[in-house]
N, C-alpha and C positions, 0 to 999 in steps of 0.2 A: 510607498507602493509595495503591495508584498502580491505575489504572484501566488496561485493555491489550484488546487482540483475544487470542482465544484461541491462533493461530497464525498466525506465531511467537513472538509479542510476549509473550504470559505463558509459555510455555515458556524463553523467553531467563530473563525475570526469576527464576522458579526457580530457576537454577542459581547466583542471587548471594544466596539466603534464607540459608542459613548462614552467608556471609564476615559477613552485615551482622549475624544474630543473635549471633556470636562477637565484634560491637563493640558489643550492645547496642541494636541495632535493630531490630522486629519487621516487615519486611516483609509488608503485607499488598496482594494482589492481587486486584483485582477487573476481572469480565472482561464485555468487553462485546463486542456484537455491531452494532451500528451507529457510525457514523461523526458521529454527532452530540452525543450524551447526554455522550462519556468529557470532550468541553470544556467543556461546561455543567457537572458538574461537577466539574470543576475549577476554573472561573472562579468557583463559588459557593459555594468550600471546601469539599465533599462529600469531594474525593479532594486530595493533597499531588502528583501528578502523573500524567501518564498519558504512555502509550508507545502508539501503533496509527497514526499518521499520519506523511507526508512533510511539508517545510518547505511546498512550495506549498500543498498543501491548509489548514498549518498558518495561511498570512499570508492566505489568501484569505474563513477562516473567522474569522479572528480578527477582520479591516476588518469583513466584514460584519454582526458580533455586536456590533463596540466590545466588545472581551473583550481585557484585559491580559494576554497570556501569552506567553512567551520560550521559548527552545529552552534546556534544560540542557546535553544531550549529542548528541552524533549517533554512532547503534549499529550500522546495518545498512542494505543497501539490497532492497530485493524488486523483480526483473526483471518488470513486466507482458508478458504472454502471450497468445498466439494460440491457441484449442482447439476443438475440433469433435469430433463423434460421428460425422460422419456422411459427410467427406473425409478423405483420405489426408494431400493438402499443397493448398499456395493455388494451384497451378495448377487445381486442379479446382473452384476456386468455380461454382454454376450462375450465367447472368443472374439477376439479382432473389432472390438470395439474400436471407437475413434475418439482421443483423449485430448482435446485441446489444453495448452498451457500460453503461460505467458512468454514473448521469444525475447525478453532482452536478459542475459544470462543470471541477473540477483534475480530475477523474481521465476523465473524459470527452475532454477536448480531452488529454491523454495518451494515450488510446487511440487518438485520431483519427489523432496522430500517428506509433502503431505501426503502425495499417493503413497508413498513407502509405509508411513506412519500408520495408514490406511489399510494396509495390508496386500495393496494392490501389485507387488512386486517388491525387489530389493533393490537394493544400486552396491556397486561396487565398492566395498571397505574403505571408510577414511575420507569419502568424497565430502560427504556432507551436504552442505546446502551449495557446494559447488559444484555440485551433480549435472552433467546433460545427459540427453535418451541415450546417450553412447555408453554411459555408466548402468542403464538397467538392466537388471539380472533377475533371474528366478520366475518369468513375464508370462507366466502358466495362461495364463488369457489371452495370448500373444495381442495387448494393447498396442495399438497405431500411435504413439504420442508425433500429437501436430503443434506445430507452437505457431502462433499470431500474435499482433501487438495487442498488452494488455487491454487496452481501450473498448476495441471490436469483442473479447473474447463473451460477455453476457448476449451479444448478438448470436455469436457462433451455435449456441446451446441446438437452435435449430436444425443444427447439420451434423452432430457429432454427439454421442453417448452422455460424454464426461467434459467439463468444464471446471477448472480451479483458477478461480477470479477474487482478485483483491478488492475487498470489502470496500474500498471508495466508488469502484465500477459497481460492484454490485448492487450496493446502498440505490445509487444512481439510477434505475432501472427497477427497482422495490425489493430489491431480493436482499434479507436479512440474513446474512450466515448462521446466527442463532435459533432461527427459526427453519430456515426453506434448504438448507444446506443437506448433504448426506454425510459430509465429513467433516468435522474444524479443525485449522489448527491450534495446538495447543497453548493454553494461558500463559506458558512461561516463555513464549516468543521472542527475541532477539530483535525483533525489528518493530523497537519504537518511532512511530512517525515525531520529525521534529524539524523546527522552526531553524533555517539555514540564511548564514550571510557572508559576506565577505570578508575572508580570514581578515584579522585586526581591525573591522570596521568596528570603532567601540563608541559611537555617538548614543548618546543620551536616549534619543527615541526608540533606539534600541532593545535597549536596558528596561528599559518603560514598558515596550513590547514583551517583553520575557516576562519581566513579572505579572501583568494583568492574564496573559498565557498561564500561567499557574495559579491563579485566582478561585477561592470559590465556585463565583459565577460559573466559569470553564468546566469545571469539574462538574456541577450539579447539571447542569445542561450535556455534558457530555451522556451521563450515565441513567437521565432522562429521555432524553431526545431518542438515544439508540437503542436503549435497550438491551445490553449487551453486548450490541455488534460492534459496538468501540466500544474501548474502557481508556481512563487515564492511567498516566503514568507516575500521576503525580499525588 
């Protein structure tokens, strides 16, 4: 059982259900839609691994649970995005826009540092991508940043200027970062999506799992399917 976001992360694993049932393993996928639950469990044996997060989100949830859990593989990266309903591009932000982010702190202080990249504002020296709104400087637009759980945030577009939402949400909802976006982040990204289990769990279907994850198949379907808005990392 591996637990996944619905897009792209259970659609990837699809495409490796046969290689692994032609060796005798029945992968089953289960799909989740928040950011929380797919680690719990897994850290409580419910699921044998889950696929829907980047390494940071990974080490930051794991410190703050006390939850034992390792990276098996690293699959894919998804570019965070810039979108709006309601400009063209970021020259035309109003003053006092309203900037939605993601509110759990790794994809948050990510975001921050897309709008930064973007031009939209600074953040204070050294932060990083561990940047919150308390870190922005230089905010000549005097930007509203509102943070919601990633999930809701391609909803939000409705109500608010700016939107920076992570390519599995947005995929979800048709919206292609490569295409429909006003900002991306850049290709040299830190935050590989990868296939996670429980530290020292070293069983064979494991093993098996990782490598059909780096497969061909995976790749050509990655960089078909998406179009750019995933790439592999493999």
């Amino acid at each position: 059982k591996v637990g996944a976001s619905s897009t792209p992360h259970a659609e990837i694993l699809e495409q490796v259900k046969d290689t692994l049932a032609a060796e005798g393993y029945d992968l089953q996928i289960v799909i989740y839609d928040d950011y929380v639950l797919p680690n719990q469990s897994l850290a409580d044996g419910s699921l044998d691994a889950n696929y829907f997060q980047h390494v940071p989100y990974l080490e930051s949830f794991a410190k703050d649970r006390k939850l034992n859990l390792s990276v098996l593989c690293s699959v894919h990266i998804e570019p965070m995005a810039v979108y709006s309903k309601t400009i063209k591009d970021l020259k035309s932000v109003p003053d006092g826009a309203k900037v939605a982010i993601p509110n759990d702190p790794t994809n948050g202080g990510r975001a921050l540092q897309v709008l930064s990249d973007a031009g939209l504002f600074s953040l204070n020296p050294g932060v990083g991508i561990n940047g919150t709104p308390a870190d922005v400087i230089n905010n000549t637009h005097n930007l509203k940043i509102v943070e919601m759980e990633a999930a809701v945030l391609p909803r939000a577009l409705d109500d608010v200027t700016l939107a920076v939402i992570n390519s599995n949400y947005a995929l979800g909802v048709g919206l292609n970062p490569a295409k429909d976006s006003l900002f991306i982040e850049s290709a040299d990204s830190p935050y590989a999506n990868v296939v996670v289990i429980r530290t020292g769990d070293n069983r064979e279907a494991l093993s098996k799992l990782a490598q059909v994850m780096h497969s061909q198949v995976v790749r050509d379907y990655i960089l078909k399917q998406y179009e750019g808005a995933v790439y592999p990392t493999f």
